[in-house]
N, C-alpha and C positions, 0 to 999 in steps of 0.2 A: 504494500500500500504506500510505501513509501514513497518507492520509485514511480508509481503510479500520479501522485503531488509533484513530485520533481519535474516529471515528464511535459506539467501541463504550466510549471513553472518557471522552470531553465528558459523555454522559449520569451515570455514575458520579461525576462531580465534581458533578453542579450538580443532579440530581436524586436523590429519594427512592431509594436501594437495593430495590426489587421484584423481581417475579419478570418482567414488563416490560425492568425495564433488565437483569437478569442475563441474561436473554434476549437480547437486543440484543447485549450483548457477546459471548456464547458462538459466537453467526450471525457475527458481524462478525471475531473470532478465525478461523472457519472458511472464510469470504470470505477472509481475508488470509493464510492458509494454502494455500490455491484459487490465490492470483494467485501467490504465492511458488514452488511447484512450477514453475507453466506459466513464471513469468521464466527458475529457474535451467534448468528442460528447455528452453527457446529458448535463453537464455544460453551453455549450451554448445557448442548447435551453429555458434553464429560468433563465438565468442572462446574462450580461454583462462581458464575460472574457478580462480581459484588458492584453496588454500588457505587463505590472510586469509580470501577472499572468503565463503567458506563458511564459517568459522568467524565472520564477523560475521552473515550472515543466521539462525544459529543463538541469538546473542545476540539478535537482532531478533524471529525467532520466541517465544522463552521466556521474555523480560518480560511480553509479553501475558498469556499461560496462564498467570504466577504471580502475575498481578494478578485474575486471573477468579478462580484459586481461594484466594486471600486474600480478596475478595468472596463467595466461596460459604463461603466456613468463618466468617465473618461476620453473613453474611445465611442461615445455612441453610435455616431453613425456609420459604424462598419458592422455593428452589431444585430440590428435590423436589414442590413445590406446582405447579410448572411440568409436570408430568408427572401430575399428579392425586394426586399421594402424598403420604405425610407427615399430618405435624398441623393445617399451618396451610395457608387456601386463598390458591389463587395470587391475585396484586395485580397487576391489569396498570395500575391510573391511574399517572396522571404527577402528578405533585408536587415543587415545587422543596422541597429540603434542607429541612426544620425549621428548621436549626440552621447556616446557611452554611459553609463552608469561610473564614476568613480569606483577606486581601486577601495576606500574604504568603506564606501557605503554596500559595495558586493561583501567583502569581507565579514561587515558587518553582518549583514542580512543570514550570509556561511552559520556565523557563528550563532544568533537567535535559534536559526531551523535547526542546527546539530543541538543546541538546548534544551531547545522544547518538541522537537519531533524525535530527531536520531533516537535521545536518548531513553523517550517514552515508549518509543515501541521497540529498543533495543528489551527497558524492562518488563515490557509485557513477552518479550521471546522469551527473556528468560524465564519469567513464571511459568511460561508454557513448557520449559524445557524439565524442569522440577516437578509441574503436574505428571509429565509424560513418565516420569523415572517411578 
């Protein structure tokens, strides 16, 4: 699930905001909402998902979707252009950033997601890997 966020991420840092990359994310949001169900419906049925547990896949889920729609209230008219609507026609090229992202503010960003994602679903593997023993 991870790489799944990454996926629809990485493009949003390092390339052109289109209706391509809003694309990308919105599919890759709805992949990692796909795998998220079928985990916690497996999940329950051979362990004990607690409370925390669901209250952190909750955080997990809704960072995504309020980055997608901080990108779409941004970029809006590529985003209805996706659909054939709107004013402006949909962009599907790819194009690195005009205008790069700084070296620290990527960094920075590196360092939040390995904080609050790496590391929370590193510890949910490992609970998993304990349950399984």
């Amino acid at each position: 699930m991870f790489c799944e966020i990454g996926a629809g991420l990485l493009p949003g840092l390092f390339l052109e905001i289109n209706a391509l990359v809003i694309l990308v994310m919105i599919v890759m949001l709805v992949v990692h909402e796909v795998t998220a169900f079928a985990d916690v419906t497996y999940a329950v049925t051979k362990r004990n998902v607690t409370v925390t547990e669901q209250f952190l896949h909750s955080l997990l889920e809704i960072i995504p979707l309020m980055a997608i729609v901080t990108v779409v209230a941004l970029h809006w008219g590529q985003f209805p252009a996706i659909f054939g609507r709107g004013l402006e026609t949909a962009d599907f090229g790819l194009r690195w950033k005009p205008h790069s992202l700084s070296v620290a503010y990527l960094s920075w960003t590196m360092v939040v997601i390995f904080i609050f994602h790496f590391l929370t679903y590193s510890e949910e593997l490992l609970r998993c890997w304990r349950a399984r023993a």
